[in-house]
C-alpha positions as CSV (number, residue, x, y, z in Angstrom):
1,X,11.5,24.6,-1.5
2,X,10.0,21.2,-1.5
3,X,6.5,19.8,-0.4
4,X,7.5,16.7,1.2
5,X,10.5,15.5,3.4
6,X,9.5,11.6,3.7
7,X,8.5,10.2,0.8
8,X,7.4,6.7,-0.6
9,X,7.9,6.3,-4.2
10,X,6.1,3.0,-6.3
11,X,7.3,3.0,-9.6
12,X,4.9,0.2,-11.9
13,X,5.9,-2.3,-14.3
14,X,4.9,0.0,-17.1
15,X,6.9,2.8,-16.1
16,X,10.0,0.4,-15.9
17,X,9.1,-1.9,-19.0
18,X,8.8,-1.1,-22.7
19,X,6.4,-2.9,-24.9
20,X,8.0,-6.0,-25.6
21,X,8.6,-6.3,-21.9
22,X,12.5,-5.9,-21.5
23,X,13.4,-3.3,-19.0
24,X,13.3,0.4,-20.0
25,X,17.0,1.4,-18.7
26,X,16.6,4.7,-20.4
27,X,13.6,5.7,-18.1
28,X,14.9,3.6,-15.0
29,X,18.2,6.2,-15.3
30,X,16.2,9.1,-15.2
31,X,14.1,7.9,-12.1
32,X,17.1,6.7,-10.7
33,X,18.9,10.6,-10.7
34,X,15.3,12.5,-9.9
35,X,15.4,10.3,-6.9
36,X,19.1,10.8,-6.1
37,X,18.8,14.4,-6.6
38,X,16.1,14.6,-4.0
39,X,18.1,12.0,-1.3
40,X,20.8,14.9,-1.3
41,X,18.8,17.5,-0.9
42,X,17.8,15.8,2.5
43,X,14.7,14.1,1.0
44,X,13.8,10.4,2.8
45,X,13.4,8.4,0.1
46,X,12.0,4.5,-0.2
47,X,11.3,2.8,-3.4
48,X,8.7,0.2,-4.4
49,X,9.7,-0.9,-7.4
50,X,7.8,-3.1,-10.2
51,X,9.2,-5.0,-12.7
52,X,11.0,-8.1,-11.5
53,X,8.9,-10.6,-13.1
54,X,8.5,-8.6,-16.2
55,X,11.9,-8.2,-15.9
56,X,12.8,-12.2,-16.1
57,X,10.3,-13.2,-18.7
58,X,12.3,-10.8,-21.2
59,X,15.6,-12.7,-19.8
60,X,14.6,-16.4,-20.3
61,X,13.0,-18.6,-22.7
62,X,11.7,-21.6,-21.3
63,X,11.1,-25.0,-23.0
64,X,7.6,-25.9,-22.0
65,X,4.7,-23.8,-21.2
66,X,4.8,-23.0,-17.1
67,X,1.3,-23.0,-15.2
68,X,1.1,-19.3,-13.5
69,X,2.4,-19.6,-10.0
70,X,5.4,-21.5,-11.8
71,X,6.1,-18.7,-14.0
72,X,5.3,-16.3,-11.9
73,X,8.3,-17.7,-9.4
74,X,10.4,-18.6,-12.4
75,X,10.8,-15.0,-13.7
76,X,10.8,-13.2,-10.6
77,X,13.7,-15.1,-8.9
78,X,15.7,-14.1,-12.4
79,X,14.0,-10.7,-12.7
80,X,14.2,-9.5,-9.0
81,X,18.6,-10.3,-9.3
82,X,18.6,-8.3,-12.7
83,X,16.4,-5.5,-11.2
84,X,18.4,-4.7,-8.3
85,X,21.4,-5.0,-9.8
86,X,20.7,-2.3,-12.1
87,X,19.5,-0.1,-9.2
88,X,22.7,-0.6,-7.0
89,X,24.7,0.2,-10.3
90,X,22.8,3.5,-11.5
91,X,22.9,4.5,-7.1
92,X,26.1,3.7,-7.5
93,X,27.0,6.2,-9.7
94,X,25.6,8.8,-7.9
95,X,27.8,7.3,-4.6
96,X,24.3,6.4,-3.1
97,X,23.9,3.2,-1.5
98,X,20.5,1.2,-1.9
99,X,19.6,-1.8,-0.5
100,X,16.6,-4.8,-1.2
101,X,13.7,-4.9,0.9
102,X,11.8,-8.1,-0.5
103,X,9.0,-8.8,1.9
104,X,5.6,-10.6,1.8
105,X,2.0,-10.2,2.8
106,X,2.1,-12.3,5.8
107,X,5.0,-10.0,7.6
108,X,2.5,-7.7,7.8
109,X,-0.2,-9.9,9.7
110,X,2.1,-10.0,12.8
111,X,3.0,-6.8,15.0
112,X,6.8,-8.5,15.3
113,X,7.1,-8.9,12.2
114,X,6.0,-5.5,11.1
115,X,8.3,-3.2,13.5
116,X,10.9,-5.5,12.6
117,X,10.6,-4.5,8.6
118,X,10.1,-0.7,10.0
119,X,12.5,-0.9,12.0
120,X,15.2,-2.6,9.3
121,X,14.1,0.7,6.9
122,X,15.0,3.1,9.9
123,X,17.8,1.8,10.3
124,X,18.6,2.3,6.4
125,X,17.3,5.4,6.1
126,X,19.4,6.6,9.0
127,X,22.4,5.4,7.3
128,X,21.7,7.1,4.3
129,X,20.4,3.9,2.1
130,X,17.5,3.9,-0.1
131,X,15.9,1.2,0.4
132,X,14.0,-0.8,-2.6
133,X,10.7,-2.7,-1.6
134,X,9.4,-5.5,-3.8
135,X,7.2,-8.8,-2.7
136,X,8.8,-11.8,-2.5
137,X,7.1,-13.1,-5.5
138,X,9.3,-16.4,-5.4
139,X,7.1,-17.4,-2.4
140,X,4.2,-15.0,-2.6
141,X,1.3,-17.2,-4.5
142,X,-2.8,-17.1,-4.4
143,X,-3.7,-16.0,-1.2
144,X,-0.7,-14.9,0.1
145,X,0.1,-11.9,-2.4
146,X,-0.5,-8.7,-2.5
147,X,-3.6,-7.2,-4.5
148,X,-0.2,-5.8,-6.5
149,X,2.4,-3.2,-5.4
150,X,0.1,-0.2,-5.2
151,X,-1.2,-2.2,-1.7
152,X,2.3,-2.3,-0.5
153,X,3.3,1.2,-1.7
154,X,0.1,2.2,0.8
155,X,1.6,-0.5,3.6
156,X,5.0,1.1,3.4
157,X,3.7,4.4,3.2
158,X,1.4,3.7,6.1
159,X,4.6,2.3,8.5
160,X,7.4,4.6,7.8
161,X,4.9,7.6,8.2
162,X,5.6,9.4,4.9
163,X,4.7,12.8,4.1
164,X,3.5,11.9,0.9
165,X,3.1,8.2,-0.9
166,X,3.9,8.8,-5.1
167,X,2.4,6.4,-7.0
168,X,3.9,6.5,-10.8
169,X,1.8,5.0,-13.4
170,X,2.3,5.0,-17.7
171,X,-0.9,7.4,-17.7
172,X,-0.7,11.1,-15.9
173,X,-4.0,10.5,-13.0
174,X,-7.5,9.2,-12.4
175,X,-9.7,10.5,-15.3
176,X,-13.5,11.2,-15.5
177,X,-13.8,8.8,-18.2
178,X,-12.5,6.7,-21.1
179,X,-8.6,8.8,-21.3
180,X,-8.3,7.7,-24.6
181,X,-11.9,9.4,-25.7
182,X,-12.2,13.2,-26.3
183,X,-13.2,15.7,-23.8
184,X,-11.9,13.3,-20.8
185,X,-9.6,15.0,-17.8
186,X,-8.0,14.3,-15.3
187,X,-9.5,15.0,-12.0
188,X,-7.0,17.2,-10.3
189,X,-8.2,16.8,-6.2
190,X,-10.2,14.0,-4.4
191,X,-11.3,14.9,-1.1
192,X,-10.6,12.8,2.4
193,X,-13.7,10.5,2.7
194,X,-15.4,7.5,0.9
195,X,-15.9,9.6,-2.6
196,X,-16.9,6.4,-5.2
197,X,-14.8,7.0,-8.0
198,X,-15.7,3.4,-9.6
199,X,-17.9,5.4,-12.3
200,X,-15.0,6.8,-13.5
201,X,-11.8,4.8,-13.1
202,X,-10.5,2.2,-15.9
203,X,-11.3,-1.8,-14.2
204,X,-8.6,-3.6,-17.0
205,X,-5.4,-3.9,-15.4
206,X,-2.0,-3.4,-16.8
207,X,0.0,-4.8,-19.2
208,X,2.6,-6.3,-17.2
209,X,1.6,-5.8,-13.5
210,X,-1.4,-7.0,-11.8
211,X,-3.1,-3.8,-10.5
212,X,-4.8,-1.0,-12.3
213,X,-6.2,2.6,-12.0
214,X,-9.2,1.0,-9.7
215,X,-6.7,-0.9,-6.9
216,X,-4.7,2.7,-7.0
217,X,-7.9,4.7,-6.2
218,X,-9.1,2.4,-3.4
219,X,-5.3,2.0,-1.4
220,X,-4.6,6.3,-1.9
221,X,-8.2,6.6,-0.6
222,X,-7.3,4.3,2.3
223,X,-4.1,6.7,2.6
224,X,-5.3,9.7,2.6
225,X,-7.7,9.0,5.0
226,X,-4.5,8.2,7.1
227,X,-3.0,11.8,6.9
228,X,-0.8,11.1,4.4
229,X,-1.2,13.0,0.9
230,X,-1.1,10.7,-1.9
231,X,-0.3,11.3,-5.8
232,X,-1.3,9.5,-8.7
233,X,1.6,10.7,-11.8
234,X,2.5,9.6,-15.3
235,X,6.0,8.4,-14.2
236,X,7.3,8.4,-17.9
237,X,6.9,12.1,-18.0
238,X,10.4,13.7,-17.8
239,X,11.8,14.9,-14.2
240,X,8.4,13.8,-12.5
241,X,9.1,14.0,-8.9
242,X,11.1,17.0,-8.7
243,X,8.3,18.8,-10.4
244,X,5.8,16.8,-8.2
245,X,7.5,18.1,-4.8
246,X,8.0,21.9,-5.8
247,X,6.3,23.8,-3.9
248,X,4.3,26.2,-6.8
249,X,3.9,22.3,-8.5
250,X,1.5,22.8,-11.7
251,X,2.4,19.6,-12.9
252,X,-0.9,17.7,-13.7
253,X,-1.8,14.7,-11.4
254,X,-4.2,13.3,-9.3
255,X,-3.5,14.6,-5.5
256,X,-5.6,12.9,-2.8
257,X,-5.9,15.7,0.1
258,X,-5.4,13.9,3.1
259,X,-7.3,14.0,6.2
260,X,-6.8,16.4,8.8
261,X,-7.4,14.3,11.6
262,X,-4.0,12.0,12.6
263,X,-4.0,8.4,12.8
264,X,-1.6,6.9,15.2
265,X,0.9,3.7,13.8
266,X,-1.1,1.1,15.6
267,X,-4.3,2.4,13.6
268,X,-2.6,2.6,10.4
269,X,-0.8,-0.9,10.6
270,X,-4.4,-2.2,11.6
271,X,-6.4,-0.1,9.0
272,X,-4.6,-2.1,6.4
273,X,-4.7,-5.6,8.4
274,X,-8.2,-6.4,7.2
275,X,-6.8,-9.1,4.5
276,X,-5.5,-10.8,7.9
277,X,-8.5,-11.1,10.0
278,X,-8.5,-14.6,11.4
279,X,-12.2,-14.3,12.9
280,X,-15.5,-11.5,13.0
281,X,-17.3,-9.8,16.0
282,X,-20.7,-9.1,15.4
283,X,-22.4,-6.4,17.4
284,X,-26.1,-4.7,17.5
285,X,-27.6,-1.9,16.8
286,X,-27.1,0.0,19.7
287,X,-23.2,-1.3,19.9
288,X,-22.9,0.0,16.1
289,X,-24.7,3.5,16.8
290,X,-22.1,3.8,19.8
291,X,-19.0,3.1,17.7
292,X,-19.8,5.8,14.6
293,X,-21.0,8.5,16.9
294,X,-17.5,11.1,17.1
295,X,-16.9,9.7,20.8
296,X,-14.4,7.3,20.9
297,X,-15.9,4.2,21.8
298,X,-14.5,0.5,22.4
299,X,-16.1,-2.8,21.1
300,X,-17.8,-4.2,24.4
301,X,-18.9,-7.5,25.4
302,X,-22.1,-6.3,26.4
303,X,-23.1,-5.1,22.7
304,X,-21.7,-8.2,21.2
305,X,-24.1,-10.6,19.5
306,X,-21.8,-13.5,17.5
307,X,-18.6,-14.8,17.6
308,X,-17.5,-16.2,14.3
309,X,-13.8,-18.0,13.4
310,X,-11.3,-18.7,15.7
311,X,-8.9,-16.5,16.8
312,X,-6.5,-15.9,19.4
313,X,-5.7,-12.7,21.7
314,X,-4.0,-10.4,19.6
315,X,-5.5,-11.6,16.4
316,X,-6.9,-9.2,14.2
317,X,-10.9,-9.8,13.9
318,X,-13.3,-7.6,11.1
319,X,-16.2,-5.8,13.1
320,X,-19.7,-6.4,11.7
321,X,-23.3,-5.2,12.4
322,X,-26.4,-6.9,12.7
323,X,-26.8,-7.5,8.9
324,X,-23.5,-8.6,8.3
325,X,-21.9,-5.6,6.7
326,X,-18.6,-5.0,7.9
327,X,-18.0,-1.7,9.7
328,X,-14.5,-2.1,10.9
329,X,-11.6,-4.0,12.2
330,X,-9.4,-4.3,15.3
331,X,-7.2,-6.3,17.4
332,X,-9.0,-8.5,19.4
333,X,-8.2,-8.6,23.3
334,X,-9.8,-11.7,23.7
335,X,-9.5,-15.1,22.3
336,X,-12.4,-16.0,20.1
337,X,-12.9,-19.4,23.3
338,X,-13.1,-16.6,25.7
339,X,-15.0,-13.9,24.4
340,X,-18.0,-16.7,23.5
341,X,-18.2,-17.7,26.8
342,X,-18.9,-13.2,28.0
343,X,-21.1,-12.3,25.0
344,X,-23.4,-9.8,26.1
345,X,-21.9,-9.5,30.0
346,X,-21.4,-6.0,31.5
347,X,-18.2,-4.7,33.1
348,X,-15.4,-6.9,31.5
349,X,-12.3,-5.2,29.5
350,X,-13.2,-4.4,25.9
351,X,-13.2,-6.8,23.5
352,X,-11.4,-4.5,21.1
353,X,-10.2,-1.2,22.7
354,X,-10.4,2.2,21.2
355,X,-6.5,2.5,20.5
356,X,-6.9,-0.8,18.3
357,X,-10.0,0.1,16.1
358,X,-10.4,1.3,12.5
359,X,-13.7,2.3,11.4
360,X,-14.6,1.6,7.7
C-alpha cells in the first residue's frame, strides 16, 4: 500500500550528472522505471527535472570564454533537447508518454497564466502523460529566474495539490551538522512551523545546480506549512521512491510533517507570489495585532498607514508593520492611486480580503 497518490518529484543536477558533468544515464534509467512503476500502479506523477544546462556544457566546447547569462542560455538550449529526449526514450520503453513543461518565473506572477500551466498538467495527467517541468533557462536570466528548481518543485507542488512533493538530492536529508564529520545525523522529522534550521544546514551550493540544502529547507518549510508533506532523499540510493511511498517506509530521509490546517489554491499560489510583489501596504499596530490573532481578519483601509510602489488591482502587494518587517502578502483589491487617496477611512471594501492573504 502506498503513502501518496499525487506526487511531485524534483530530481537535481547532481542526481542526474556524474562528476565530470556528462549525464548519469545509468541512474536517469533507474529513476525513470521507479517512476514508471509507480504511474502504473495509479500513482500521479510530475517531474522537475535538473540537469539541462549541465547537461549541454558536457555536449559542446565553445571557442571563446562566454559571460554567465550567455553560457547559461548556450548550454541549456542544447542541454534541455538532449535531456528530454532521453526521458521520452527511457518512458518510451515502458509505453509511457511524457511531455516538456518548460515554464518561467513570471508565469507564475499572473493568475491567467498560472491556471493556464495547471490546467495544461491536468489535462496531461488525465491523459496519462508525465509531465517534465524545467525553467526556461534560455530566457530565464537575473531577476527573472528561479532561486533554482527546488522553488519550482514547491510552485508545482503547491498548484497541482500534491500529496507529497520529493525532493532528491546526492546526500540522504538535512543533517545536524557538518555530514561529512563524525557523529552527524540526519534529522528524521521537522515540525509544521517557522523551526530555524540555518544552524544546522550546509550554505555552499551544489556542484552543478544553483540551490543547496539551505534553499531546500526554506521552500519544504514553506510546503509543509501548505498541507503538503515534503521529503528531502538521497536520489542516488537504489529504488528511492518506491521505498519512500511504502507505507512501513524505514528508509532514512528528512520528512517535513505538514500542517494540519488546509490552505486553499488561491492561498498557496499567493504564499509563493512574494518574489512578485509590485508594491507594500504598511499597517499599525492595532491593524497587525488584528491580522495574527486566529480570527480571520482582512487588511483594512482604516488600519493602513503607507502606500509604497505602484500597483494595480489585482497586483500582488507584501504586508508590512510599523517597523517595516514584513508580515505577509496578498492580492491587492485596490490600485496602489486608489487606496492612497482612502488611507485610514472606515467602511470601504478591504484592501486585501481574507481569502487573498498569507501570513508569514
Amino acid at each position: 500500500m502506498l503513502r501518496f497518490k499525487k506526487i511531485a518529484v524534483k530530481i537535481g543536477s547532481n542526481v542526474l550528472t556524474r562528476k565530470d558533468g556528462t549525464l548519469d544515464i545509468t541512474r536517469m534509467s533507474a529513476l525513470v522505471d521507479q517512476v514508471a512503476d509507480l504511474h502504473k500502479q495509479g500513482v500521479e506523477v510530475v517531474l522537475i527535472s535538473s540537469g539541462a544546462v549541465a547537461s549541454g556544457r558536457s555536449e559542446i566546447k565553445v571557442s571563446k570564454k562566454l559571460d554567465a547569462v550567455s553560457a547559461r542560455q548556450l548550454y541549456s538550449a542544447v542541454g534541455q533537447a538532449k535531456l528530454i529526449n532521453r526521458y521520452y526514450e527511457l518512458f518510451r520503453e515502458h509505453r509511457i508518454s511524457c511531455g516538456q513543461v518548460l515554464t518561467t518565473k513570471e508565469n507564475f506572477g499572473s493568475r491567467t497564466h498560472y491556471l493556464n500551466q495547471k490546467h495544461c498538467m491536468e489535462v496531461m495527467l488525465e491523459n496519462k502523460v508525465i509531465p517534465i517541468v524545467n525553467e526556461n533557462d534560455t530566457i530565464s536570466v537575473t531577476e527573472l529566474m528561479f532561486t533554482d528548481n527546488d522553488e519550482l518543485s514547491g510552485l508545482i507542488a503547491a498548484m497541482m495539490g500534491m500529496d507529497a512533493l520529493i525532493i532528491l538530492s546526492n546526500i540522504d536529508g538535512i543533517y545536524n551538522g557538518n555530514p561529512s564529520e563524525p557523529g552527524t545525523h540526519v534529522i528524521r522529522e521537522i515540525e509544521a512551523g517557522k523551526q530555524d534550521l540555518s544552524e544546522y544546514v550546509q550554505v555552499t551550493k551544489s556542484q552543478f545546480g544553483r540551490g543547496g540544502m539551505l534553499t531546500k529547507s526554506v521552500i519544504a518549510q514553506k510546503v509543509a506549512d501548505e498541507g503538503i508533506t515534503v521529503l528531502i532523499a538521497n536520489g542516488k540510493k537504489d529504488n528511492i521512491l518506491p521505498e519512500l511511498l511504502a507505507k512501513d517506509s524505514k528508509t532514512i530521509c528528512t520528512r517535513f510533517i505538514p500542517a494540519e490546517k488546509p490552505v486553499s489554491s488561491v492561498k498557496k499560489w499567493i504564499a509563493h507570489s512574494e518574489g512578485f510583489a509590485k508594491g507594500e501596504v504598511h499597517v499599525n499596530k492595532g491593524a497587525e495585532e488584528a491580522l495574527l490573532l486566529p480570527k480571520a481578519s482582512s487588511v483594512l483601509l482604516v488600519g493602513v498607514i503607507k502606500i509604497v510602489g505602484n500597483f494595480e488591482k489585482d497586483d500582488i502587494v507584501k504586508i508590512m508593520n510599523e517597523e517595516g518587517m514584513q508580515i505577509g502578502v496578498g492580492c491587492a483589491g485596490y490600485s496602489s492611486r486608489e487606496a492612497s487617496k482612502l488611507i485610514g477611512k472606515r467602511d470601504q471594501k478591504p484592501l486585501i480580503h481574507y481569502d487573498y492573504l498569507y501570513l508569514d
